[in-house]
MDAnalysis code that builds the backbone (N, CA, C; Angstrom):
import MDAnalysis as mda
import numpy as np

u = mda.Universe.empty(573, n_residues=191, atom_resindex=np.repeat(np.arange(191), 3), trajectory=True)
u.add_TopologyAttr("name", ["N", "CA", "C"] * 191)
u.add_TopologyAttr("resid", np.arange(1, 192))
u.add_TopologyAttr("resname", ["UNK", "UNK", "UNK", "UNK", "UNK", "UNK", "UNK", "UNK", "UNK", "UNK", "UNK", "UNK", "UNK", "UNK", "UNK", "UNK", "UNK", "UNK", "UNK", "UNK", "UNK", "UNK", "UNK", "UNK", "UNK", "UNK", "UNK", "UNK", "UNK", "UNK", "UNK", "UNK", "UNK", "UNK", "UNK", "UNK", "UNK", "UNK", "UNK", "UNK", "UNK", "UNK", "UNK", "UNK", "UNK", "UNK", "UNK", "UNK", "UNK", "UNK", "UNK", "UNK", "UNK", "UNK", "UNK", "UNK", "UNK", "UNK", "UNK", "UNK", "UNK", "UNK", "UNK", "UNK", "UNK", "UNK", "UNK", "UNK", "UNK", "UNK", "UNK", "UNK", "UNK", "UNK", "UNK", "UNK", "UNK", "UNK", "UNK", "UNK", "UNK", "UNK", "UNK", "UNK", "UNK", "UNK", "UNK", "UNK", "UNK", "UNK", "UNK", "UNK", "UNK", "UNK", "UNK", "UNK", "UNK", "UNK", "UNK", "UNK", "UNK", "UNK", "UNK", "UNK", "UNK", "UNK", "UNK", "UNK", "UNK", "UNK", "UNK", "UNK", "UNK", "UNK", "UNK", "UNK", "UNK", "UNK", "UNK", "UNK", "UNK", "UNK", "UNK", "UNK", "UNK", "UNK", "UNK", "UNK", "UNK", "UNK", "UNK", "UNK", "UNK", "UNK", "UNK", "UNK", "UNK", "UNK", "UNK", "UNK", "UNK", "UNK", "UNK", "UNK", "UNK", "UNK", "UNK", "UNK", "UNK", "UNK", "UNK", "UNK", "UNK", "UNK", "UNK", "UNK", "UNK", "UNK", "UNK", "UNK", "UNK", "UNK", "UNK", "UNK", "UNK", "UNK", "UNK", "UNK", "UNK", "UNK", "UNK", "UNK", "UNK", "UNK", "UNK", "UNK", "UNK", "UNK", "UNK", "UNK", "UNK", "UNK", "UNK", "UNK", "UNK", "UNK", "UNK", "UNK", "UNK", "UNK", "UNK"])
u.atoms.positions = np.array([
    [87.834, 131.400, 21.261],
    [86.817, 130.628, 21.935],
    [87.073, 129.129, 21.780],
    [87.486, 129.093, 20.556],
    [87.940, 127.137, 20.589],
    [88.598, 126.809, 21.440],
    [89.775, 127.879, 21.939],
    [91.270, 127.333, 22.600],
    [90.031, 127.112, 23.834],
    [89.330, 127.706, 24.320],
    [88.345, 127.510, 25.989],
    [87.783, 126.538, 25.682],
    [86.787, 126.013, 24.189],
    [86.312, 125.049, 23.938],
    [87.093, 123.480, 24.204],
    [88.423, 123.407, 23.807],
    [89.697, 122.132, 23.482],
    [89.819, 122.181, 25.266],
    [90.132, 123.116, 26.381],
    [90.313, 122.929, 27.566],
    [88.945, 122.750, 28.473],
    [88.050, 122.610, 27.666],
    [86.863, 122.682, 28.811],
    [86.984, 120.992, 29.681],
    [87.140, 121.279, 30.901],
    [86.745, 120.057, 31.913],
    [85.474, 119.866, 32.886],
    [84.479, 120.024, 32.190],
    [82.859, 120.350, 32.692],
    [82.779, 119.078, 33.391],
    [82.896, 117.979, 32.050],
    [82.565, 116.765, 32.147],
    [83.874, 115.735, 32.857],
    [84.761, 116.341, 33.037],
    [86.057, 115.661, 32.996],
    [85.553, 114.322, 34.506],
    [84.584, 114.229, 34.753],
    [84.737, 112.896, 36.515],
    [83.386, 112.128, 35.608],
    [82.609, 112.338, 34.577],
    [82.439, 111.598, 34.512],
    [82.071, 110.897, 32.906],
    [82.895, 111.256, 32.384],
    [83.211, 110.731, 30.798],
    [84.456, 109.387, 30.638],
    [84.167, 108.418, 30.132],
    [85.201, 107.129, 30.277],
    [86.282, 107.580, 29.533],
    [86.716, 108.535, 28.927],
    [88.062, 108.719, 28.554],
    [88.509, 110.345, 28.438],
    [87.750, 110.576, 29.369],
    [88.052, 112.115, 29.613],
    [87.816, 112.929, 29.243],
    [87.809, 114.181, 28.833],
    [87.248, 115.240, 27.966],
    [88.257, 115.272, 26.472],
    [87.711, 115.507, 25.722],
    [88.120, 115.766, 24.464],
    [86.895, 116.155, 23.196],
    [86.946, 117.274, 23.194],
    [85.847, 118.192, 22.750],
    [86.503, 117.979, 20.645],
    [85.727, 117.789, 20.536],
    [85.954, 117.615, 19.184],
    [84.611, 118.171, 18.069],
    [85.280, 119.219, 17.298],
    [84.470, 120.041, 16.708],
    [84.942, 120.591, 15.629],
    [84.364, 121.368, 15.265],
    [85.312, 122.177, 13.850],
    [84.256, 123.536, 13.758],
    [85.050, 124.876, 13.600],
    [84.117, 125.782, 13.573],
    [85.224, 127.067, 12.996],
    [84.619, 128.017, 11.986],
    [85.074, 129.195, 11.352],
    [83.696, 130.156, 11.399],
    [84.324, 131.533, 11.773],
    [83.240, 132.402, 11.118],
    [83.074, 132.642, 9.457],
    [83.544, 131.779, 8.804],
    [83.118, 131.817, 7.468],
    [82.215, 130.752, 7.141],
    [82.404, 129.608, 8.046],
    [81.578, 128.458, 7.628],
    [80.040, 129.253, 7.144],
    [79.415, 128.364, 6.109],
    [78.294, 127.856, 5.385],
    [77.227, 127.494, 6.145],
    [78.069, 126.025, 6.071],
    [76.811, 124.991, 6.349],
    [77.366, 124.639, 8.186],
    [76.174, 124.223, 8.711],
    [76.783, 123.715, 10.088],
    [76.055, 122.231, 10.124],
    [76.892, 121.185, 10.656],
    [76.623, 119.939, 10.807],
    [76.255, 119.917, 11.931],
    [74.895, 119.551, 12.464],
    [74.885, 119.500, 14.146],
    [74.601, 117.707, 14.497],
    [75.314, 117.238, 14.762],
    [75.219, 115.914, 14.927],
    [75.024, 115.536, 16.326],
    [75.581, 114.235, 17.235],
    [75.388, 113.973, 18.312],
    [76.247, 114.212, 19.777],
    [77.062, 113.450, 19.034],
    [78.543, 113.438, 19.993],
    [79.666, 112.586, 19.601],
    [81.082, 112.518, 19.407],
    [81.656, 111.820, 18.479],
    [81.698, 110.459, 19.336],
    [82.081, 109.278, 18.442],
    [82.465, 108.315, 19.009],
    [83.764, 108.064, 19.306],
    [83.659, 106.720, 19.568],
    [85.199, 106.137, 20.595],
    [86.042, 106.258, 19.293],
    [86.164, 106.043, 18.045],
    [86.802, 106.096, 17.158],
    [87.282, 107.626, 16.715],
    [86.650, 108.490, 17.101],
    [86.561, 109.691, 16.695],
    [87.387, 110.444, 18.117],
    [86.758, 109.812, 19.275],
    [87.407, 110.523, 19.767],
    [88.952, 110.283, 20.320],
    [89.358, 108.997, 19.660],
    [90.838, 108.931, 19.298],
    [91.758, 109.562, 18.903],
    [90.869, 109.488, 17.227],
    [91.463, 110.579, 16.557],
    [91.297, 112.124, 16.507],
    [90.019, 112.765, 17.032],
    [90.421, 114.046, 17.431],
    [89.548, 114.846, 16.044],
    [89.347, 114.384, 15.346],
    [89.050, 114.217, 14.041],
    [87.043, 114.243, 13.909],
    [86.430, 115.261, 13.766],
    [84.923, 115.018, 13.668],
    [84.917, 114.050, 12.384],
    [83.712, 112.925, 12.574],
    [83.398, 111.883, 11.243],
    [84.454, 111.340, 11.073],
    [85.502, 110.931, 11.413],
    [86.813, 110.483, 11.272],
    [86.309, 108.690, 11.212],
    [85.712, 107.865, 10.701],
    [84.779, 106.963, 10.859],
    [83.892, 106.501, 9.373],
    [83.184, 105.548, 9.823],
    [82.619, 104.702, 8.665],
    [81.212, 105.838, 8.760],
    [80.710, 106.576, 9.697],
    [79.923, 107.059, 9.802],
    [79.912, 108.536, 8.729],
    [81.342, 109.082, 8.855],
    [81.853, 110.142, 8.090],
    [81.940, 109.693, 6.561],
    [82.826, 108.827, 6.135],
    [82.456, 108.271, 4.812],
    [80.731, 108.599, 4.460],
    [79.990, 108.253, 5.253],
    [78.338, 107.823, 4.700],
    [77.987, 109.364, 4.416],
    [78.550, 110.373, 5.000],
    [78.001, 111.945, 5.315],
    [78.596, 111.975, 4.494],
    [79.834, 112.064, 3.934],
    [80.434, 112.713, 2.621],
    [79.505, 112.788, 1.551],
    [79.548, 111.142, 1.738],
    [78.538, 110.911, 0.547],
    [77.496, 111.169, 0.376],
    [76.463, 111.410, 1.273],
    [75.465, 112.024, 1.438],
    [75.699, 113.733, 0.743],
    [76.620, 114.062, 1.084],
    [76.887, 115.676, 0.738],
    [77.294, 116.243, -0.366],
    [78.024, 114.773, -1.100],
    [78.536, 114.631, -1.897],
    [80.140, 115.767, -1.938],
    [80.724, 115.348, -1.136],
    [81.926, 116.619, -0.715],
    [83.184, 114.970, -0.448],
    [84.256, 115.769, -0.832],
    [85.086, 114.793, -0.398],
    [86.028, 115.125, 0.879],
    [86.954, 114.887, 1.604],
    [87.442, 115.317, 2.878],
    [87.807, 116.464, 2.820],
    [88.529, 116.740, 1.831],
    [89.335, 118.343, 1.846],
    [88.180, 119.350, 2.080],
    [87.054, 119.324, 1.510],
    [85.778, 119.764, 1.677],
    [85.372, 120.188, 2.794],
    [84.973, 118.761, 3.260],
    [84.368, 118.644, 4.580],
    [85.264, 118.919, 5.664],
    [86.398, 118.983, 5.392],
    [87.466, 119.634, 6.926],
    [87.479, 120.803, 6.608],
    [87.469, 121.835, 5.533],
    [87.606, 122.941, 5.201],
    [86.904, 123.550, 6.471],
    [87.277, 124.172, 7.157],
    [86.407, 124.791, 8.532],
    [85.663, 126.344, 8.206],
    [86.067, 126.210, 7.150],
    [85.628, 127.869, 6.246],
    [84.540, 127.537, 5.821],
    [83.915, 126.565, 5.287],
    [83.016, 126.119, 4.581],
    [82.079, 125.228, 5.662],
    [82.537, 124.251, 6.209],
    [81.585, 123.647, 7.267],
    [81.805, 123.533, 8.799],
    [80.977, 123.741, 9.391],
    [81.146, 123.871, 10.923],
    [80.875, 122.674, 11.143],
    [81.586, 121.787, 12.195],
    [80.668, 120.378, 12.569],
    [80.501, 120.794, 14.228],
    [79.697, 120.997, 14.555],
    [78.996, 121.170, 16.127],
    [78.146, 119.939, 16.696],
    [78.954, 119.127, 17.482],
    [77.654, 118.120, 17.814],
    [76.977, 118.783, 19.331],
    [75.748, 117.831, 19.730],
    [75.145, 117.932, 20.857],
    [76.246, 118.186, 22.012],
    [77.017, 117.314, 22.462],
    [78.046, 116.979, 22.897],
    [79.173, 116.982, 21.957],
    [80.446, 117.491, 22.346],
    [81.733, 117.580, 21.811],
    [82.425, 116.298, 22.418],
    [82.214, 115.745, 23.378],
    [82.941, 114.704, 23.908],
    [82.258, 113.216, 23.824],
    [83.185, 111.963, 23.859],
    [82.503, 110.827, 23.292],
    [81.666, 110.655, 24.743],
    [80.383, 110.175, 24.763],
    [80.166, 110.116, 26.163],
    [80.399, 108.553, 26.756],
    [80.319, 107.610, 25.980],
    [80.853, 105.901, 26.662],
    [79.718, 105.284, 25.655],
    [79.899, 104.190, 26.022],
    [78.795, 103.094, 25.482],
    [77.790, 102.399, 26.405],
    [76.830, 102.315, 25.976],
    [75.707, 101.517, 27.112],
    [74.928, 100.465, 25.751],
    [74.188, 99.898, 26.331],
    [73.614, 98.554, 25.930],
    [73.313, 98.329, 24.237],
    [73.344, 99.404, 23.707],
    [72.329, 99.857, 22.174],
    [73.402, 100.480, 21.795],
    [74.698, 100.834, 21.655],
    [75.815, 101.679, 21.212],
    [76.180, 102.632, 22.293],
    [76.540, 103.655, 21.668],
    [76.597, 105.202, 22.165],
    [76.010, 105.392, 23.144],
    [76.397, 105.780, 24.209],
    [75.651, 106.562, 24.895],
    [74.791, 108.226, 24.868],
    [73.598, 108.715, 25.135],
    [73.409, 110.124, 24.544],
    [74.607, 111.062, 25.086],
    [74.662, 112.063, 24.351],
    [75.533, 113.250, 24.287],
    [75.083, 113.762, 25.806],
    [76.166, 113.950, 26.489],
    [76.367, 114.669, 28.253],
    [75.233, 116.243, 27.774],
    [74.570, 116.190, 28.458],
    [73.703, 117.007, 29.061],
    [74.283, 118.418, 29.162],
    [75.225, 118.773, 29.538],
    [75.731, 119.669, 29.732],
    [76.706, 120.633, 28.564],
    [76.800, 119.971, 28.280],
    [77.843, 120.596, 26.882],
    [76.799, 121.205, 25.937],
    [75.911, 120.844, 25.702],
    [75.089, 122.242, 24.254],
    [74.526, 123.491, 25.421],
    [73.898, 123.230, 26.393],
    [73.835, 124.653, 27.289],
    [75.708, 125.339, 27.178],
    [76.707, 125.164, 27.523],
    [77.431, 125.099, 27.874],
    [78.263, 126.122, 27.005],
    [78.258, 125.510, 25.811],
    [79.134, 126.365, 24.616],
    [78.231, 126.541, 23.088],
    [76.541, 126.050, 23.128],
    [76.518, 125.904, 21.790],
    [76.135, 127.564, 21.291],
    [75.240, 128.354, 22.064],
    [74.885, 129.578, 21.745],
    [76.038, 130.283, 21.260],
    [77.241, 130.340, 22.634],
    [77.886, 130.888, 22.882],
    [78.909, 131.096, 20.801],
    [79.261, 129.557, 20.693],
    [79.606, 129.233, 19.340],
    [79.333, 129.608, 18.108],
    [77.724, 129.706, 18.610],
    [76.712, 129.973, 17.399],
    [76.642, 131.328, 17.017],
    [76.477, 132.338, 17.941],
    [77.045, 133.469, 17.673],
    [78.011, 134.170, 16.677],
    [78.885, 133.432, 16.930],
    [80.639, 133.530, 16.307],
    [79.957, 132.985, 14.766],
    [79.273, 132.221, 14.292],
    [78.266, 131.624, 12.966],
    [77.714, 132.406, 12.530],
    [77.865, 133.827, 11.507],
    [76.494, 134.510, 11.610],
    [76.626, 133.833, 9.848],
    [77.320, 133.445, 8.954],
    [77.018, 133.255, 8.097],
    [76.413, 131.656, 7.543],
    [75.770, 130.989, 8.362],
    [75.450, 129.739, 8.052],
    [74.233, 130.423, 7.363],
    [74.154, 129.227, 6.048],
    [73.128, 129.390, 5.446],
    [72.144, 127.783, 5.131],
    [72.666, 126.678, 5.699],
    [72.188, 125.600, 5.678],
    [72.453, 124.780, 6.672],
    [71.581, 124.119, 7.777],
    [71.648, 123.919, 9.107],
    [71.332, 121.915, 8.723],
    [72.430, 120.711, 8.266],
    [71.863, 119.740, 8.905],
    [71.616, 119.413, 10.154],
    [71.114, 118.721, 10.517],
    [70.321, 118.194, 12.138],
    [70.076, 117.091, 11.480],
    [71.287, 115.899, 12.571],
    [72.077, 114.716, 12.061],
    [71.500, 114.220, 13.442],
    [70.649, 113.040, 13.506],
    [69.980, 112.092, 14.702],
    [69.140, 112.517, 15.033],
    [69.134, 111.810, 16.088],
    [67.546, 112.276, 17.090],
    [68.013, 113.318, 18.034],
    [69.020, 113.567, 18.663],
    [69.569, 114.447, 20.008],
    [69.470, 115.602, 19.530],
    [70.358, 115.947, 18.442],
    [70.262, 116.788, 17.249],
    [68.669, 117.603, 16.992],
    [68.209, 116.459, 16.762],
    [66.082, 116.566, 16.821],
    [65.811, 117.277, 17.409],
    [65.676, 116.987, 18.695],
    [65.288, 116.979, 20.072],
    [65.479, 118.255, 20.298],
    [66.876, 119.193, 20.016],
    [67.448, 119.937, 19.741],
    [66.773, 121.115, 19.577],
    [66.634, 120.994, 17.946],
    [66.601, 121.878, 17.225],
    [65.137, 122.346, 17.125],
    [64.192, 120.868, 17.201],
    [62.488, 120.993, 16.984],
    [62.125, 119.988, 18.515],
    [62.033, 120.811, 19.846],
    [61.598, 119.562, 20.844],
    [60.187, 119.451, 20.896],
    [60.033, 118.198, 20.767],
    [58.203, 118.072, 21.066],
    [57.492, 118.169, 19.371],
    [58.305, 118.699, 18.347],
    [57.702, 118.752, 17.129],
    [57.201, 117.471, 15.945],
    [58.324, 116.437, 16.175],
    [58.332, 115.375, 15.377],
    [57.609, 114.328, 16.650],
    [57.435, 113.590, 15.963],
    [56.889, 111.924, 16.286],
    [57.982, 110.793, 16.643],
    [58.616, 111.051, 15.292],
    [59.965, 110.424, 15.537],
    [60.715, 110.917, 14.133],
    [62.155, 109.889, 14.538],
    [63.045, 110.948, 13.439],
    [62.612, 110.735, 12.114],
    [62.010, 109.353, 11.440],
    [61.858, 109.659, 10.118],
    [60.641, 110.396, 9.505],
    [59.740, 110.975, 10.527],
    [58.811, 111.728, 10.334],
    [59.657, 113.019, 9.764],
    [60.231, 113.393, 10.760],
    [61.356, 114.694, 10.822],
    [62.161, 114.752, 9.760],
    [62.514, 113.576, 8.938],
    [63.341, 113.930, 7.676],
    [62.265, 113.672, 6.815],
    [61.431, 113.330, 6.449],
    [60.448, 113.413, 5.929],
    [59.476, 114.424, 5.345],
    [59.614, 115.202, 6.441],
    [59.016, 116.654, 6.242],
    [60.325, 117.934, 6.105],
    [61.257, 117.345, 5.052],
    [62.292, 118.522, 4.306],
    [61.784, 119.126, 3.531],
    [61.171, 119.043, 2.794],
    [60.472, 119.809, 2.189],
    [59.999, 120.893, 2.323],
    [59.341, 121.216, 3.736],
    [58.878, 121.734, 4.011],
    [59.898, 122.993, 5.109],
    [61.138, 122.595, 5.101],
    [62.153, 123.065, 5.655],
    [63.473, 123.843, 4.769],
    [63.358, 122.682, 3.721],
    [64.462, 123.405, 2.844],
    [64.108, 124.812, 2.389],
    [65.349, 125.564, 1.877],
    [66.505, 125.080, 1.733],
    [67.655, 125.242, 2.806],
    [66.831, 126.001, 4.057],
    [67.624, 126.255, 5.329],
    [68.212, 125.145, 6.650],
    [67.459, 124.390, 6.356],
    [67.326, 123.254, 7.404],
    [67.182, 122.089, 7.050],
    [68.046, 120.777, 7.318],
    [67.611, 119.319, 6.567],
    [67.899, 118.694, 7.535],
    [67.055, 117.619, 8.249],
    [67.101, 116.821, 9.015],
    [67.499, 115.466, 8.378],
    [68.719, 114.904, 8.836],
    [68.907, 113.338, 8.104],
    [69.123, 112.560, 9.722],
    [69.076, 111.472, 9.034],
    [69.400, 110.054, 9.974],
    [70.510, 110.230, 10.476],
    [70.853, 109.398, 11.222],
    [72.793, 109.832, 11.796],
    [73.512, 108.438, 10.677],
    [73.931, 108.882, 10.277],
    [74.983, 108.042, 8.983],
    [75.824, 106.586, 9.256],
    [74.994, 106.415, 10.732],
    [75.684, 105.168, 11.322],
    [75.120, 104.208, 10.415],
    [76.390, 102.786, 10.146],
    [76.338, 101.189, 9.668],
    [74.865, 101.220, 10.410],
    [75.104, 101.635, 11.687],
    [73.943, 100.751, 12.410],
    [72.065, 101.118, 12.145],
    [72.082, 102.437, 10.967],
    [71.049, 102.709, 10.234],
    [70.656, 102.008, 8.778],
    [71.517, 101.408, 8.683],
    [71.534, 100.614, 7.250],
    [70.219, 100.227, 7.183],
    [69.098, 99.351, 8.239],
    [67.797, 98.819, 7.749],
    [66.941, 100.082, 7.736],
    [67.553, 101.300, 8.298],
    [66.157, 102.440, 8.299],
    [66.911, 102.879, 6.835],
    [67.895, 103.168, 6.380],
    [67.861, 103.635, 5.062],
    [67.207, 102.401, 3.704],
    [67.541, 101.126, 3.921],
    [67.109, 100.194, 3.116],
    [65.127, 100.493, 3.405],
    [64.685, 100.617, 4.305],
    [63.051, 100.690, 4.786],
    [62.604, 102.167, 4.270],
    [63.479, 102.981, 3.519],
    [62.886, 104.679, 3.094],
    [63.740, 104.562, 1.967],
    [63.541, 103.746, 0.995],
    [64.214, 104.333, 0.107],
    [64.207, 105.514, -0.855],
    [63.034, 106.381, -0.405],
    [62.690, 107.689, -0.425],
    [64.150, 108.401, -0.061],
    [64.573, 108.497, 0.838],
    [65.427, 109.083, 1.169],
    [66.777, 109.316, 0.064],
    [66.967, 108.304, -0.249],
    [68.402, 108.623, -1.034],
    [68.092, 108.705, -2.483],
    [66.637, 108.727, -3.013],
    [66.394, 108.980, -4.168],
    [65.535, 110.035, -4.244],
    [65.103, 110.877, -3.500],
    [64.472, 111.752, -3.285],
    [65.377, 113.061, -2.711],
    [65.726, 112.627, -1.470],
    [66.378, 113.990, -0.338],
    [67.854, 114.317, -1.027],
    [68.270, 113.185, -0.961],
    [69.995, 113.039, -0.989],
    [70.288, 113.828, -2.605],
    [69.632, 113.690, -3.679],
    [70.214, 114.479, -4.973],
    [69.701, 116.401, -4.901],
    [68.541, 116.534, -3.867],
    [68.596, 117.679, -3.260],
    [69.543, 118.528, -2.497],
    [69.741, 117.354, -1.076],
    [70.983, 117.832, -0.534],
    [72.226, 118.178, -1.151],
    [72.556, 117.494, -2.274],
    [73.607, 117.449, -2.627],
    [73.972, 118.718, -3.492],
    [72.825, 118.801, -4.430],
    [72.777, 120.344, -5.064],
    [72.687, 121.455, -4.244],
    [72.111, 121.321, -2.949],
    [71.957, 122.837, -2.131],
    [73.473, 123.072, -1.804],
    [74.122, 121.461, -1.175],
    [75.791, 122.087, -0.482],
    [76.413, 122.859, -1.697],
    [76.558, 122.139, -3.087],
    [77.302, 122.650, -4.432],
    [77.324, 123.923, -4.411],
    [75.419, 124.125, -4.328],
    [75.093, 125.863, -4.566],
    [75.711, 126.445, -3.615],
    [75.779, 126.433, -2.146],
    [76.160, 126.920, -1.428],
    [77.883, 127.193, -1.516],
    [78.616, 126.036, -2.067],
    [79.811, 126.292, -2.058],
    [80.624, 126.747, -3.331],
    [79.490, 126.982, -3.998],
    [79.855, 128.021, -5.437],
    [79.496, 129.026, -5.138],
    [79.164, 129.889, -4.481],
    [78.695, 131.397, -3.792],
    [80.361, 131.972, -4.127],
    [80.278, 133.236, -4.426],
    [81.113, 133.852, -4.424],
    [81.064, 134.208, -2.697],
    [82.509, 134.549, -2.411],
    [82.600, 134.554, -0.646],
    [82.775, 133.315, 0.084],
    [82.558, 132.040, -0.836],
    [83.196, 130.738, -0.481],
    [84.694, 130.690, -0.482],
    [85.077, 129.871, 0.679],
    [86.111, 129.807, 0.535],
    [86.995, 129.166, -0.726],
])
């Protein structure tokens, strides 16, 4: 299903650098990362989190690369697989078409995830539509989600004043998160 995933041209007339689906997925994976859509940097390299944004998730996860590429252990699935361009505020949102497209289909092939982040707002929108207020409501109320589901911020530089404005978050969520991935990847049946 990847090899159909790497050739899909859904989007190919109207994405600024063409299709390039970038993902990572095993039926052994764990945990699944559902993020947005990669960026122009990312989608260079081909590489999910390949970026200053990926550094911030490591750390958040507390996993170092070998880890986090391990495709046995983590799935990274964004909204969109392809970068979609830039408009006025960064990024543009993730093409419309790509999570109808392949995410079920993917998800399927997942039966062993046992911890679901939901990384941004698209991600949000996603997973809980119409449920939150806005996103830091939505990570806010982990608690009430864990240990299956954790909603974080998207790990962009360009969140730096919403993480400095919650410092709840990285002294509260983040030494949680970090123990659930451990537990999870000390399971016997880990890769």
């Amino acid at each position: 299903m990847l090899k159909e995933v790497h050739g899909c041209q859904v989007c190919a007339g109207v994405l600024p650098l063409g299709p390039r689906p970038v993902l990572q997925a095993h039926p052994m994976a764990r945990i699944l990362i559902a993020g947005q859509a990669p960026g122009k940097k990312v989608h260079l390299s081909g590489v999910p989190f390949d970026d200053a944004s990926g550094e911030r998730l490591r750390a958040w996860l507390g996993v170092g690369r070998e880890t986090f590429y391990d495709e046995k252990s983590l799935a990274i699935l964004p909204m969109g697989f392809c970068y979609p361009g830039t408009g006025k505020a960064g990024d543009l949102p993730p093409r419309p078409e790509c999570a109808p497209q392949w995410r079920a289909r993917i998800m399927a092939q997942l039966p062993r995830i046992e911890l679901t982040l939901v990384i941004g707002q698209y991600a949000l929108a996603h997973y809980f539509p119409g449920r939150y207020v806005n996103l830091t409501e939505a990570v806010q109320d982990w608690p009430n989600r864990a240990p299956d589901i954790i909603v974080l911020p998207h790990p962009s530089p360009r969140n730096n004043l919403w993480i400095k404005r919650n410092p709840w978050f990285e002294s509260a969520l983040i030494p949680v998160l970090q123990q659930r991935i451990a537990q999870i990847l000390r399971q016997p049946g880990s890769p």
